[in-house]
C-alpha positions in Angstrom: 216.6 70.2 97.7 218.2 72.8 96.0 220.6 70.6 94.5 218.0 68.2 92.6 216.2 71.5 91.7 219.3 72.3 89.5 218.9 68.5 87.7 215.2 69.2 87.1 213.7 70.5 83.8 213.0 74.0 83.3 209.2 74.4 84.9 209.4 70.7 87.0 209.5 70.8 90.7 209.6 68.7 93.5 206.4 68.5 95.2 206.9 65.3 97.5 209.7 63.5 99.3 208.7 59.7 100.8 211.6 57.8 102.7 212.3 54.8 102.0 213.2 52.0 104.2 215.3 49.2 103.3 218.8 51.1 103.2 222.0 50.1 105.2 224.6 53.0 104.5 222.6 55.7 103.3 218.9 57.8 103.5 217.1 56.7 100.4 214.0 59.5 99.7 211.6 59.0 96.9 210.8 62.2 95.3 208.0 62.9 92.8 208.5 65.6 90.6 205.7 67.9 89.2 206.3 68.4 85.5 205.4 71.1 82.9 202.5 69.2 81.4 200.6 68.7 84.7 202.1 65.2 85.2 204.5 63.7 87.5 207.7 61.7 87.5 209.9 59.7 90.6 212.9 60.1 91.1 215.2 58.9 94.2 217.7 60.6 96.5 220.6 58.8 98.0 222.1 60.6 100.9 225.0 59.6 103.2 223.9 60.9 106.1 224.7 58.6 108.9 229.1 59.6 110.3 229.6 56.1 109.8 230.0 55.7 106.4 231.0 59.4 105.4 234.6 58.2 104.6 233.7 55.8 102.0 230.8 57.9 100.5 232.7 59.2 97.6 234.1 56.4 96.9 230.7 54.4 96.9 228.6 56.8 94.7 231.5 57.3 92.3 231.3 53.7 91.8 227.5 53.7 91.8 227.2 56.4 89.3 230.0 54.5 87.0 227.5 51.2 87.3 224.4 53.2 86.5 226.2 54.6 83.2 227.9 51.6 82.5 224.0 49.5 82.4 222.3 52.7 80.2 221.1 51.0 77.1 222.1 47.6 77.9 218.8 46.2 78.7 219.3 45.6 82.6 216.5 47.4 84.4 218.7 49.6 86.2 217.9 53.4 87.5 219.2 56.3 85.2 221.8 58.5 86.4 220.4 62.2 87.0 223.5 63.6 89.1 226.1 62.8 91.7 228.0 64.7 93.8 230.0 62.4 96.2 231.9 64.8 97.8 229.0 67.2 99.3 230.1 70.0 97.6 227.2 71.3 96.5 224.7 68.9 98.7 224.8 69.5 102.5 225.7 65.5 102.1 227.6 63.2 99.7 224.9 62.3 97.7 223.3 60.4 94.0 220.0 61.3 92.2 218.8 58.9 89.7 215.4 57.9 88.5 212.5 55.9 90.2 212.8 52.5 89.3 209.2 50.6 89.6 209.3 47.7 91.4 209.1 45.9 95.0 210.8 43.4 96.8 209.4 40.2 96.7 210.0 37.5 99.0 207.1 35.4 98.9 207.2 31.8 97.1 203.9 32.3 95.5 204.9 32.7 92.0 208.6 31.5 92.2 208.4 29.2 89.1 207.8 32.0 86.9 209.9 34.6 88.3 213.1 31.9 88.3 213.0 31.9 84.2 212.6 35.2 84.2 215.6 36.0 87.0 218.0 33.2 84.9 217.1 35.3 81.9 217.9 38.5 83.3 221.2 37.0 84.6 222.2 36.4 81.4 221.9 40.1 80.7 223.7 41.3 83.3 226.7 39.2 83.0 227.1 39.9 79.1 227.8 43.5 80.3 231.5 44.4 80.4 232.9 46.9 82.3 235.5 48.8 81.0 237.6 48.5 84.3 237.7 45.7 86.6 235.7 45.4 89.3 236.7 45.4 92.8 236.9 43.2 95.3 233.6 42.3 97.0 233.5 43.5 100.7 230.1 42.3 102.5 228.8 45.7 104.5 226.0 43.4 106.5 226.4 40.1 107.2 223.2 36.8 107.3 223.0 37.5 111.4 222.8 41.4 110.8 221.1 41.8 107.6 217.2 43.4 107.9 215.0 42.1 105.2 212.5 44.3 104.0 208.6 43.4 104.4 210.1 39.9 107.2 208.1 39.4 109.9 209.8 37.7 112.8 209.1 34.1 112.8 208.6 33.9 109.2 210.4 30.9 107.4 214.0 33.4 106.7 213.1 36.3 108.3 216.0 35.8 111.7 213.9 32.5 112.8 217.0 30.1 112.7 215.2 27.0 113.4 215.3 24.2 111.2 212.3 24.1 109.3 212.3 20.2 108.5 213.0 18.6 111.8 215.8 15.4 111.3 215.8 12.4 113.1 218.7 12.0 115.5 221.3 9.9 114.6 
């Protein structure tokens, strides 16, 4: 923690760290800060802890940090960018600090025909961005038979059950 202690503002400190579950290649850690005024602020830790995935750690927060810039003032709800340090060298692992983004997961249908107006919209956003370099390649890290969705309870309707839902007449 001494790390984000150096990010902080002069008088904030750190005066709770949640994990949070969700992440494939690295410990994610919520962390509310105490600031001057008496209030609080989150912010979130991304740590590559796990041997696995050390060798492409650098390469994966540099990136990450270069997104997180890249959407600052664009209007895409995106996390600021606090501090990186993707090679460890002042973290005891590569790791990204940025701020709390409120929010959850959602997965239920309950509510879908307003949120899809509101996800096409936000598309629009996104893809009007322009990075100044090209992207790279996508490379899937999980795959549909591997993947853990957050909040899924076995047996749900896309949560690992790979029944058919409608049953079809045989031919």
């Amino acid at each position: 923690m001494a790390w984000v202690s150096q990010h902080l503002t002069v008088g904030e400190r750190v005066v709770n760290a949640e994990t949070l579950h969700g992440g494939i290649t690295a410990e994610m850690r919520r962390l509310t800060v105490g600031t001057r005024d008496g209030g609080t602020r989150g912010l979130v830790l991304r740590s590559f802890v796990d041997s696995r995935y050390l060798g492409d750690a650098a390469d994966w927060l540099s990136r990450e940090a270069g997104a997180l810039t890249l959407l600052t003032g664009t209007g895409v709800p995106a996390p600021g960018l606090i501090a990186v340090d993707p090679t460890a060298a002042h973290c005891e692992y590569p790791s990204l600090l940025m701020t709390h983004l409120a929010g959850r997961t959602v997965i239920e249908n309950e509510g879908l025909e307003t949120r899809v107006p509101l996800l096409a919209r936000q598309l629009v956003t996104i893809h009007a961005v322009r990075p100044i370099q090209p992207l790279r390649e996508y490379a899937a890290l999980t795959t549909a038979d591997t993947v853990v969705v957050p909040g899924c309870r076995r047996g749900s309707m896309g949560c690992g059950d790979r029944r058919d839902p409608q049953p079809r007449a045989a031919l």
